[in-house]
Every structure is written in structure tokens, then in C-alpha cells.
C-alpha positions in Angstrom: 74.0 111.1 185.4 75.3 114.3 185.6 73.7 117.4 183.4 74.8 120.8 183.0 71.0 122.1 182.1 67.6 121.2 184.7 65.8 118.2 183.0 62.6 119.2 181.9 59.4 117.4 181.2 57.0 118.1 178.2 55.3 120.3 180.4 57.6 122.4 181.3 58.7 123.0 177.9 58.4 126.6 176.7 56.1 127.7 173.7 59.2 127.7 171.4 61.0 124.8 173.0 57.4 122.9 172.3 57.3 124.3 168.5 61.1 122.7 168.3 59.7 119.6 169.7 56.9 119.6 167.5 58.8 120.2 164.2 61.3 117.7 165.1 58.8 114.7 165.7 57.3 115.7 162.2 60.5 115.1 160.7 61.2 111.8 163.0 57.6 110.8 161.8 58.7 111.6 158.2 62.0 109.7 158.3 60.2 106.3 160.1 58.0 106.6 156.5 60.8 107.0 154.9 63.0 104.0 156.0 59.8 101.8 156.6 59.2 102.1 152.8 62.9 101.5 151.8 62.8 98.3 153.8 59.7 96.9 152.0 61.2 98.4 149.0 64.5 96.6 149.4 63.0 93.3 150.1 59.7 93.1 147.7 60.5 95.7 145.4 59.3 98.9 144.6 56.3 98.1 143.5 55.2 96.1 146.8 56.7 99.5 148.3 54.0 101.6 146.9 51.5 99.4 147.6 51.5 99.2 151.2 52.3 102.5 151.2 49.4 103.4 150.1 47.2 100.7 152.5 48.9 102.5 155.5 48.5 106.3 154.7 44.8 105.4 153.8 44.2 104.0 157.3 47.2 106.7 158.8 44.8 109.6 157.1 41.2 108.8 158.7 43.0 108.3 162.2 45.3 111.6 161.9 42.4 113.6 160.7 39.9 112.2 163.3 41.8 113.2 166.3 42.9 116.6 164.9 38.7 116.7 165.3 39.0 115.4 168.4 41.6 118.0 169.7 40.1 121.0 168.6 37.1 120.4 168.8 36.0 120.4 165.3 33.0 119.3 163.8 32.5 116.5 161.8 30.9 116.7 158.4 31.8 120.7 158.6 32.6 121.0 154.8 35.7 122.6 152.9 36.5 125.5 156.0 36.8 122.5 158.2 39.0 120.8 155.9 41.3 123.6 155.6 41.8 124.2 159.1 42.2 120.3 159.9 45.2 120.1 156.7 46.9 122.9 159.0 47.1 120.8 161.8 49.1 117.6 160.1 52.2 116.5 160.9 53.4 117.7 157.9 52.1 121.3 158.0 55.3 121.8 160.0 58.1 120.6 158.1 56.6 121.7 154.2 55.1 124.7 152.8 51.2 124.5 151.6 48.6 126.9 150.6 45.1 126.9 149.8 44.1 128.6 146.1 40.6 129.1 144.7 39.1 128.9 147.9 35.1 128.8 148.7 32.5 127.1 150.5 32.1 124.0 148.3 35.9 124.3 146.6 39.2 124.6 147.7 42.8 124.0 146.1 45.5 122.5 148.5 49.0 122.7 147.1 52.2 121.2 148.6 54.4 124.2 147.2 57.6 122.5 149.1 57.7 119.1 149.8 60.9 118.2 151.9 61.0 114.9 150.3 60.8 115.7 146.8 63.4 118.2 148.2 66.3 115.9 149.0 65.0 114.0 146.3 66.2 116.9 144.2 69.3 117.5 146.0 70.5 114.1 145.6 70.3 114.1 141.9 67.4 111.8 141.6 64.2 112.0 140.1 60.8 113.1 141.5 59.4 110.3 143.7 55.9 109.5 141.5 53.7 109.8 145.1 50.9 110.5 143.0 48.8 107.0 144.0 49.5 107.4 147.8 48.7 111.0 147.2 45.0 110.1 146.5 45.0 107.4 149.3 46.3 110.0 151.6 44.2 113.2 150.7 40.9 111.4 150.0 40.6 109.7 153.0 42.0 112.6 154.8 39.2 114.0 153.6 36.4 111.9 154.3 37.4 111.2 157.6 36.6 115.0 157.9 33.3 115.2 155.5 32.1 112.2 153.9 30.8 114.3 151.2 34.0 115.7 150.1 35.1 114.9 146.7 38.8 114.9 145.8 40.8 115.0 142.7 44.4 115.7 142.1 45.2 118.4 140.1 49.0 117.3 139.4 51.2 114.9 141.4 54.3 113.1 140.2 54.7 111.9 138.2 52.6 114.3 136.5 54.5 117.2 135.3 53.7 120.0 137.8 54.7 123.7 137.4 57.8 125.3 139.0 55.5 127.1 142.1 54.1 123.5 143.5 55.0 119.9 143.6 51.5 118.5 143.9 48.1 120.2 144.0 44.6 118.6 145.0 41.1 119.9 144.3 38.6 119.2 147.3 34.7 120.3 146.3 31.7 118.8 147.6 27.9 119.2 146.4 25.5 121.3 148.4 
């Protein structure tokens, strides 16, 4: 096999070739989601879809959040600064734009201001995707895998009307 450029292994990737990398397994990790659900979706309907959409971002949440621990050395049970910093390490931190409103020690709002799915979504004509139940799979086990003692609530999700700035907001608070 001839190649006009030097073949490269991960590790010889440069910071911004890594970054590229990075963004585009985010978007291959998105787009495997994506097509799993249409296929449950096309053969048990959407319903079923949801469903076990929602089993396997619950389990997919605790494991993702876990070994963002892991890999930087986080500590377990750290509160709502630990959650912040773990939300900035997921997959899809790199591929949609998020911030963090009304933040403290015990509170803190996370908002998905551009959601790439909802995006195309958007593009295509069709109407908001109602994520709202896998939402609350996803972010409250996210966030118990971090701190058991975190609470969370969401603040708006489809298909909740949501204003123009966000597409779905979630409080996280815990007791002291």
C-alpha cells in the first residue's frame, strides 16, 4: 500500500491532530446512538426506542462518568465543582455547546445551549426530538456516579417548551 503522507500512530499524533481525532470519535459515538436507536425504532417502534434508550444511557452515564474519575484523577463524592469539571470531559462536551448558570457549592445549572442533534433535527424540517426521559436517565446517573448525594431535576427538555438561548437545562443541588 502505497501513501503519499508517513503513517502515524495515536501517539505520534500532534495536539491538534489529537483534538480532530477526538471531536471526530464524539461525533462517530453520536452517530452509532443515533442509528442504533433508528434500528430499534424501525423494528419495535418508537416507543420501545425510547425505552432502551434510556436503559443504556443510564448504565452508559455511571461508566462514562466513572472513568472521567479515573483519568483525572478526581475524587469521588467531590460535590457540584466536581460535577462541573467531570460534564466537561464527556464525549459530548466536544461536538455541543454547554454552560454552567447559577453556579455554587450545593447548586449548579447545566444547559445544552446547542445540541447537534436537535440541530439537524431543525435543519431537516422536523420537530424537536422529546429526549426529555433519557435526559433524566442520562444526567442523574451521570451524576450519582460522581456524588451519590447529588440531586437532579430538569429544568426544561423537550418536549418541554424551552427558550430560544438553550435546548435543555438541568438543575444539580445537593444537601450539606
Amino acid at each position: 500500500m502505497k501513501t503519499s503522507a508517513r503513517t502515524k500512530d495515536i501517539q505520534d499524533l500532534t495536539r491538534e491532530e489529537l483534538l480532530g481525532f477526538l471531536e471526530d470519535a464524539s461525533l462517530n459515538w453520536l452517530a452509532h446512538d443515533g442509528l442504533w436507536f433508528q434500528a430499534v425504532e424501525n423494528r419495535y417502534g418508537t416507543d420501545a426506542g425510547r425505552q432502551c434508550s434510556g436503559e443504556a444511557i443510564a448504565a452508559y452515564s455511571e461508566i462514562e462518568a466513572k472513568r472521567i474519575l479515573k483519568r483525572f484523577g478526581m475524587p469521588a463524592g467531590g460535590g457540584i465543582p466536581v460535577l462541573m469539571q467531570a460534564l466537561r470531559f464527556r464525549m459530548y462536551h466536544l461536538i455541543n455547546k454547554q454552560d454552567f448558570v447559577e453556579v455554587s457549592e450545593t447548586r449548579c445549572i447545566f444547559r445544552m445551549r446547542e445540541c447537534r442533534v436537535q440541530a439537524m433535527r431543525k435543519k431537516k424540517g422536523l420537530p424537536d426530538y422529546p429526549c426529555k426521559t433519557t435526559g433524566v436517565e442520562e444526567y442523574s446517573h451521570f451524576a450519582s456516579a460522581v456524588d451519590p448525594r447529588i440531586k437532579t431535576r430538569c429544568v426544561a427538555c423537550p418536549p418541554d417548551a424551552h427558550p430560544e438561548e438553550f435546548w435543555c437545562a438541568w438543575e444539580f443541588t445537593i444537601d450539606e
